[in-house]
C-alpha positions in Angstrom: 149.2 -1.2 166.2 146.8 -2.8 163.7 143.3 -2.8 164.8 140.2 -4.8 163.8 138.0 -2.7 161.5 135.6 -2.8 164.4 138.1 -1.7 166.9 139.2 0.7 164.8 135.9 2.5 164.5 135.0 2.5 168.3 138.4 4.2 168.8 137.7 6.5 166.2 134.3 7.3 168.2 135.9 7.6 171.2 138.7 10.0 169.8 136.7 12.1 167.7 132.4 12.0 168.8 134.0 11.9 172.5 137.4 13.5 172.6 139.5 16.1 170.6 141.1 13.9 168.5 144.0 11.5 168.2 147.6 12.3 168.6 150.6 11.2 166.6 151.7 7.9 168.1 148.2 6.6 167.6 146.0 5.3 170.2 146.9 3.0 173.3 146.0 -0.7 173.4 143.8 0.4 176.6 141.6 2.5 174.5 141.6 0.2 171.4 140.5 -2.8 174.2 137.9 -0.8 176.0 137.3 2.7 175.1 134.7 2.9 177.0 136.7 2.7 179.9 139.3 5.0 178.9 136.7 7.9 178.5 135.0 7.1 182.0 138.2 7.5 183.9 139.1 10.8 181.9 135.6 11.7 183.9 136.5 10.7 187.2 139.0 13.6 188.1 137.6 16.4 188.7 141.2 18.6 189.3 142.4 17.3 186.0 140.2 20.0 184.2 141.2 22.9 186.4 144.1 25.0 185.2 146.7 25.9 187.1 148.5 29.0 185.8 150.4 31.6 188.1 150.2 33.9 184.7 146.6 33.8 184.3 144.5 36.2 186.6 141.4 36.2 188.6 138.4 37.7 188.3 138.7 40.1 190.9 142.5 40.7 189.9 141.5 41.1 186.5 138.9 43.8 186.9 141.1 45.8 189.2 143.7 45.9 186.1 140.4 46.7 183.6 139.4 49.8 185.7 143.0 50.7 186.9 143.1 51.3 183.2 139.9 52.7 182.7 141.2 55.6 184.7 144.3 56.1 183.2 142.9 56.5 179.9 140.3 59.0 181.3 143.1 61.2 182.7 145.0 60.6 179.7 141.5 62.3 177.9 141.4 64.7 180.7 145.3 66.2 179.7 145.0 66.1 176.4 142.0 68.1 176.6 143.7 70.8 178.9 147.1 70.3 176.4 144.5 71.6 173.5 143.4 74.1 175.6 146.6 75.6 175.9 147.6 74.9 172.4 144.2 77.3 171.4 145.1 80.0 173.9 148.9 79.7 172.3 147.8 80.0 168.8 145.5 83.4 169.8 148.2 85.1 171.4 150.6 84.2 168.0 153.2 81.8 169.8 154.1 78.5 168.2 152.9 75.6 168.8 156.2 73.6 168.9 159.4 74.2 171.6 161.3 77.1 170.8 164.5 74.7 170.6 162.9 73.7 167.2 162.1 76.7 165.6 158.9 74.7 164.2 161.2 72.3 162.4 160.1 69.3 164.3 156.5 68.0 166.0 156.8 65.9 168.8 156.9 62.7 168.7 153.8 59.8 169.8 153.8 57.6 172.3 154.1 53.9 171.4 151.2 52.2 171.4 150.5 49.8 174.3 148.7 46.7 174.0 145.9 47.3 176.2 145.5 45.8 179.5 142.1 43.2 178.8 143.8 42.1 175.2 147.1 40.4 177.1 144.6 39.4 179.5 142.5 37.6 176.9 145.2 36.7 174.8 147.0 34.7 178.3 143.3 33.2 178.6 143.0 31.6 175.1 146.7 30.7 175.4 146.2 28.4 178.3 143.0 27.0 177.0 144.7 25.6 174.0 147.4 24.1 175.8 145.0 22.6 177.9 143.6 20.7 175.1 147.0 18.8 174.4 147.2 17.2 177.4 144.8 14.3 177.8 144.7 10.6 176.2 141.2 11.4 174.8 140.3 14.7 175.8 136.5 14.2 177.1 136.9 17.0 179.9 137.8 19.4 177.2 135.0 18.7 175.3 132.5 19.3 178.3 134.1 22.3 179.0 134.2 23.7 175.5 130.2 22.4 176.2 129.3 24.1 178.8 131.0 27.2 178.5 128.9 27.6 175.1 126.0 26.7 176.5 127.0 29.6 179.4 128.1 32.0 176.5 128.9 35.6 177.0 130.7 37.5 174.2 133.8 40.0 174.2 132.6 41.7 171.9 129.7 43.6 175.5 133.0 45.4 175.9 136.5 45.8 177.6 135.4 44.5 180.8 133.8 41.3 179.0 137.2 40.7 177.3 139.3 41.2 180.3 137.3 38.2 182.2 135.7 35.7 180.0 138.9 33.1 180.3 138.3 33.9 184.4 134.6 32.7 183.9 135.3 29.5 182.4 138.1 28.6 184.5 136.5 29.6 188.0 132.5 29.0 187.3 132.5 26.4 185.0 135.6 24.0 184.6 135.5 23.2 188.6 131.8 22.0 187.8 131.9 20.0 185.0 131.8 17.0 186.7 129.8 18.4 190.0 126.5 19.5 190.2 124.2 21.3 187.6 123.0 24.0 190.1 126.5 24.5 191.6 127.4 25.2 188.5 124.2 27.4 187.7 125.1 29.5 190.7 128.6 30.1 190.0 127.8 31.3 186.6 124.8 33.5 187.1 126.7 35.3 189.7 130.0 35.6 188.3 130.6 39.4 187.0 131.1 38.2 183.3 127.4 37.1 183.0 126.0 39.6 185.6 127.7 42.0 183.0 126.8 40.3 179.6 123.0 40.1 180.4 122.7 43.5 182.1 121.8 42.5 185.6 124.2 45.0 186.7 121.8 47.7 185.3 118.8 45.6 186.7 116.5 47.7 189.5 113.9 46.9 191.1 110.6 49.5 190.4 109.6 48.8 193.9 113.3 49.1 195.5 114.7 52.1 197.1 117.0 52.9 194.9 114.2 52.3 191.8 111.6 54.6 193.6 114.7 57.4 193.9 116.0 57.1 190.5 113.4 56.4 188.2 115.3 53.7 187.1 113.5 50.1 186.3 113.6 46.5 185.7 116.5 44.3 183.0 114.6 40.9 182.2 117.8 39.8 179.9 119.3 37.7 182.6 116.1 35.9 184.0 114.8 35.5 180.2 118.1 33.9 179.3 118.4 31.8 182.6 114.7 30.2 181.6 115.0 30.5 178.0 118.8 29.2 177.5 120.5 28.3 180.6 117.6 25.3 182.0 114.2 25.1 181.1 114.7 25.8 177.8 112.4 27.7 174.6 110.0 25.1 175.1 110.2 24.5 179.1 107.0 25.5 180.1 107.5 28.9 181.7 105.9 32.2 181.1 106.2 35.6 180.7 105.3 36.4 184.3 107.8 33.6 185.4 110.4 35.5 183.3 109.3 39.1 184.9 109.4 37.2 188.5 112.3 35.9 188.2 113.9 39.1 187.3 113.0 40.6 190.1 114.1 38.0 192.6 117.7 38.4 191.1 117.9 42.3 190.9 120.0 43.9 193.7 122.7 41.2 192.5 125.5 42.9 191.3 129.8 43.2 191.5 131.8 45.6 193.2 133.2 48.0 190.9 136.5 50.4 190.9 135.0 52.7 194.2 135.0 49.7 196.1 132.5 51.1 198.3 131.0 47.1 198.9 134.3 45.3 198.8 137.2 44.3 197.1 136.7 45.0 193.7 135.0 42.6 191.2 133.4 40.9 194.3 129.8 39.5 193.6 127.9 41.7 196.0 124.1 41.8 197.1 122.4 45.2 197.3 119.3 45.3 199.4 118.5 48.7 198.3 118.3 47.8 194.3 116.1 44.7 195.3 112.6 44.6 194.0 111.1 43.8 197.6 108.5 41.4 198.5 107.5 37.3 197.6 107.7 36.2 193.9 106.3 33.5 192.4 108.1 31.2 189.4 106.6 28.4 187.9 104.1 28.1 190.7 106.0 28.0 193.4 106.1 31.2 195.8 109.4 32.5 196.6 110.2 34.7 200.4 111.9 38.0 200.3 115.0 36.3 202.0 117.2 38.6 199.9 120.0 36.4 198.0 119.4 33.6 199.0 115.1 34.1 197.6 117.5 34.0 194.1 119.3 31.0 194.9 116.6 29.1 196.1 115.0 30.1 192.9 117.8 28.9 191.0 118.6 25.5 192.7 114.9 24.9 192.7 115.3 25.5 188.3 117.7 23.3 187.8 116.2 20.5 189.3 113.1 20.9 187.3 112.3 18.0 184.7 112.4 20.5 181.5 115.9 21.2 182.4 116.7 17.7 182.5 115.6 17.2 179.0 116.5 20.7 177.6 120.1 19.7 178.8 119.9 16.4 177.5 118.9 17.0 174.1 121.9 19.5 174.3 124.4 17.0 174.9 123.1 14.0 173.1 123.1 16.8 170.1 126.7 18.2 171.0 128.3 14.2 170.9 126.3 12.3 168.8 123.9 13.4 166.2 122.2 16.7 164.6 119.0 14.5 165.5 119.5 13.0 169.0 118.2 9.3 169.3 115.1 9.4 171.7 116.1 6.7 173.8 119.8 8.3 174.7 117.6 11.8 175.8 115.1 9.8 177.7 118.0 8.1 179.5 120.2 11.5 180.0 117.3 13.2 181.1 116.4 10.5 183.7 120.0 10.5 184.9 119.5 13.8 185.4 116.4 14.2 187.7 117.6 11.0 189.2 120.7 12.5 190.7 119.9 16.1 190.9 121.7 16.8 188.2 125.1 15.2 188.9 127.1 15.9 186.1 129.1 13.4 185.9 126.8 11.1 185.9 125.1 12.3 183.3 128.3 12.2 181.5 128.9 8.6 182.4 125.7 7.8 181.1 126.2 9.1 177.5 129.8 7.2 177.5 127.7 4.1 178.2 125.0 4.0 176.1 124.8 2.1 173.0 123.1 4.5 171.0 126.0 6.8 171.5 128.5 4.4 169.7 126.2 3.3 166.3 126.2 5.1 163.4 128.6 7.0 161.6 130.8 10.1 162.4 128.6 12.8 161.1 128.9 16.0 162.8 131.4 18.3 161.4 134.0 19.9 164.4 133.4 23.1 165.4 136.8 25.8 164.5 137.8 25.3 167.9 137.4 21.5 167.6 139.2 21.3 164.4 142.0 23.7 165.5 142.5 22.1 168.9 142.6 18.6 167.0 145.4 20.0 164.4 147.3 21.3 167.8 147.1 17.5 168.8 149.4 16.7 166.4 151.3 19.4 165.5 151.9 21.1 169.6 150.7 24.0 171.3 151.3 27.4 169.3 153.4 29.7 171.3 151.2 32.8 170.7 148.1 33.2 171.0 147.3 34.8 167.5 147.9 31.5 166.3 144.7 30.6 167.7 142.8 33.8 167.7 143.7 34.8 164.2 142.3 31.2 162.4 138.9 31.4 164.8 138.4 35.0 164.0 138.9 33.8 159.8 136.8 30.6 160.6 133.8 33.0 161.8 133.8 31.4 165.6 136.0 34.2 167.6 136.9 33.1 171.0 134.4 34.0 173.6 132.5 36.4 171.0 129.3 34.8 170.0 126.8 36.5 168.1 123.9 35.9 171.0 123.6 34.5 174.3 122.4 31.4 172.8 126.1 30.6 171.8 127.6 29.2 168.8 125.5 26.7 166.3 125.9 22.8 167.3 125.2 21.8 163.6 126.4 20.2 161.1 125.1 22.6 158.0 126.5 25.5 160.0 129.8 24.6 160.0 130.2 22.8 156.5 129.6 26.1 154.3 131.1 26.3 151.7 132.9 29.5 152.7 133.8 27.8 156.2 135.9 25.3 154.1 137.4 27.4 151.9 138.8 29.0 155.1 140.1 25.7 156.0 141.7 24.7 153.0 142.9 27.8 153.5 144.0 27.3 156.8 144.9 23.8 156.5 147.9 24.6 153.8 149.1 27.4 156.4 149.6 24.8 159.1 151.2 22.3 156.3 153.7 25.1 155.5 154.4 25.7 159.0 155.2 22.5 159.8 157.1 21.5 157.2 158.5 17.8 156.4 157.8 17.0 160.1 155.5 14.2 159.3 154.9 11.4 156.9 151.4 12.3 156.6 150.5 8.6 155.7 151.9 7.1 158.6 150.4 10.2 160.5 146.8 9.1 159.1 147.4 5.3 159.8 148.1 6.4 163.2 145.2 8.6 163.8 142.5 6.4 162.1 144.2 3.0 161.3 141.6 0.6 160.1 138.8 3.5 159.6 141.2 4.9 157.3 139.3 5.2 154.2 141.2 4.0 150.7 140.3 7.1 148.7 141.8 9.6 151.9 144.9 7.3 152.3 145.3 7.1 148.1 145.2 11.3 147.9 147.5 11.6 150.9 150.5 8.9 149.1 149.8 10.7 145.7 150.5 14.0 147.2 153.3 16.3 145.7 155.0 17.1 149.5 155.2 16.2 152.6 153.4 19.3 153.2 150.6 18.9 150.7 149.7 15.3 151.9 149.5 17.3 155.5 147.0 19.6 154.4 145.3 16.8 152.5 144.7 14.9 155.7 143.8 18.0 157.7 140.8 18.8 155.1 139.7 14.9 155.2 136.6 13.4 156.1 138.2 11.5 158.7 139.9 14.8 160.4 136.8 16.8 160.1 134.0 14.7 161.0 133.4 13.8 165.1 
């Protein structure tokens, strides 16, 4: 379908700034006509984000299988140390160390090694999530979720636990709030195990508690700090270091059940009065009762309705979508949208598909790894193992669900356009081209994807191409495919 040059470029915006990218057969004549409406209905379904997977576990399903195998291997420590004990006293009293049977001609052999427990677990998590992203037209819910659960980072890399639920996070405290409400989704996050694990609220007493007076054992400010800092008000909300110490307090004595069980089935969020710094608290003015929980999720709600997290999340988004430098007048009307509604997020997100300022200008931001590799999967089909999309974020320097800080991955351009990020594309690119093979025309591919916006010196190095295969990895490495 020939489009208009001008047609062409707003379904390039709405494929690439909004969605994951196009797919082979081009786009449809709805989204060339009015792209704008294509992206709001891709926002209108909530369950159409959720992921439905009888493979994938839950949280609480997911820990059990963590410390299930946290206790094997320390029995499996336990016998080997009693096996070298016995090998020592053997060796004192002049025996040998290997079965008679042998006559010392033969050692035993290893055990295989298993793939532990939390790696399949991760590895089914990524696996779905990719799939995921070759389903929609346009592929707007994706991106909010890719969004939001950056913006909600925790990293693998905290430890086994961390790896065996960061796919549950995402799929069961963010993805069924994406298009909900901010503090729904606020709650669900700060109180899923994952998080409560990451920022060490699990470790979190209160000086004043019983169990703090009885143990010696104090305050963790890393979860409030980051919930101020990162998650709403923002660096430059307005909040101080006593709001930061209050509101740690409020929120210690909230915790998970671990493998005793003692408080419930296991991975459970679970309230402990006696880790709870008692008393009132007050956070950003406003003076919270010792009401136990719910004094933190009064505390919470109460933050996310406050106007600096309207704008810190605003600036956020209008940043993620559009530009490194936001234009003032799409914040100002996020931010508004925001307050307005309480932080209905799909309104929010309705608002950034309908503003003007968010379909000028040119496609500058460069796609994140995932971005890019979940574009390439677009066209080229879901990879059937996971290492396929593990192995190319690890090289790309964005692993999955392992960010260097809780303030997640970069959402810049100059981060991501190193020259050692592209060589690993280039790289990458001419791995996919080989793997595919002579399955595309890569010309027609590129008319496809970008018709009209096609540029004449991409489509000129893609028809002067050696292979099929070359011309591939041409496109793959092209302005066009790399820019959103």
């Amino acid at each position: 379908m020939a489009l208009s040059p001008e047609d062409a470029r707003r379904a390039l915006i709405a494929t690439h700034r909004f969605g994951l990218g196009g797919k082979p057969g081009g786009v449809s004549v709805d989204v060339a006509r009015d792209p704008r409406a294509a992206l709001r209905q891709e926002v209108q379904d909530r369950a159409r984000l959720l992921i439905h997977d009888s493979d994938l576990l839950t949280t609480q399903a997911a820990l059990g299988r963590h410390f299930d195998q946290v206790k094997a291997e320390r029995l499996a420590r336990e016998s080997s140390r009693d096996d070298t004990r016995e090998m020592q006293v053997a060796r004192s009293r002049g025996r040998s160390e290997t079965s008679p049977a042998t006559d010392g001609m033969m050692t035993p052999t290893a055990a295989p090694q298993q793939q532990p427990v939390e790696q399949a677990i991760f590895r089914a998590e990524a696996l779905a999530r990719i799939r995921k992203a070759e389903e929609p037209m346009l592929g707007l819910g994706e991106r909010l979720v890719l969004f939001w659960s950056n913006h909600f980072c925790i990293s693998v890399q905290k430890g086994q636990l961390a790896r065996a639920i960061a796919g549950a996070l995402e799929r069961e405290a963010i993805r069924p709030h994406v298009l909900g409400k901010f503090s729904d989704m606020l709650l669900a996050v700060e109180k899923h195990p994952a998080m409560l694990f990451y920022l060490d609220n699990r470790q979190s007493v209160g000086p004043g508690s019983k169990a703090g007076r009885n143990r010696k054992v104090g305050l963790n400010e890393n979860l409030g700090r980051e919930i101020l800092e990162l998650h709403t008000l923002g660096v430059d909300g307005g909040y101080t270091q006593a709001d930061v110490t209050a509101l740690a307090r409020i929120i210690t004595g909230w915790t998970f059940v671990g493998a005793d069980e003692k408080l419930g089935p296991v991975g459970t969020f679970v309230f402990t009065p006696n880790r709870h710094e008692p008393g009132d608290h007050v956070v950003l003015g406003k003076t919270y009762r010792d009401t136990g929980v719910e004094q933190g999720e009064q505390a919470l709600r109460d933050i996310a309705r406050h106007p600096a997290t309207a704008l810190h999340i605003a600036r956020k988004l209008a940043r993620h979508f559009v530009s490194d430098t936001p234009p003032p007048a799409l914040v100002a009307q996020l931010a508004k949208v925001f307050r307005d509604t309480e932080g209905d997020l799909a309104a929010v997100s309705q608002a950034l598909i309908q503003h003007d300022d968010a379909w000028k200008g040119t496609l500058d931001k460069m796609r994140t790894p995932y971005e890019w590799l979940a574009a390439i999967v677009r066209i080229t089909g879901a990879p059937r193992d996971a290492g396929q999309l593990i192995q190319p974020l690890n090289l790309l320097g964005a692993p999955l669900w392992a960010v260097p800080g809780p303030n997640g991955y970069p959402d810049t351009t100059a981060h991501w356009a190193s020259p050692e990020s592209l060589r690993s594309r280039l790289d990458l690119s001419a791995t996919v081209a080989r793997r595919v093979g002579d399955r595309f025309n890569p010309s027609e591919l590129a008319e496809h994807l970008f018709d009209a916006a096609l540029s004449a010196d991409t489509a000129q190095a893609i028809r002067r191409a050696e292979s099929k295969q070359q011309g591939l990895a041409i496109l793959l490495m092209s302005p066009e495919f790399q820019r959103r």
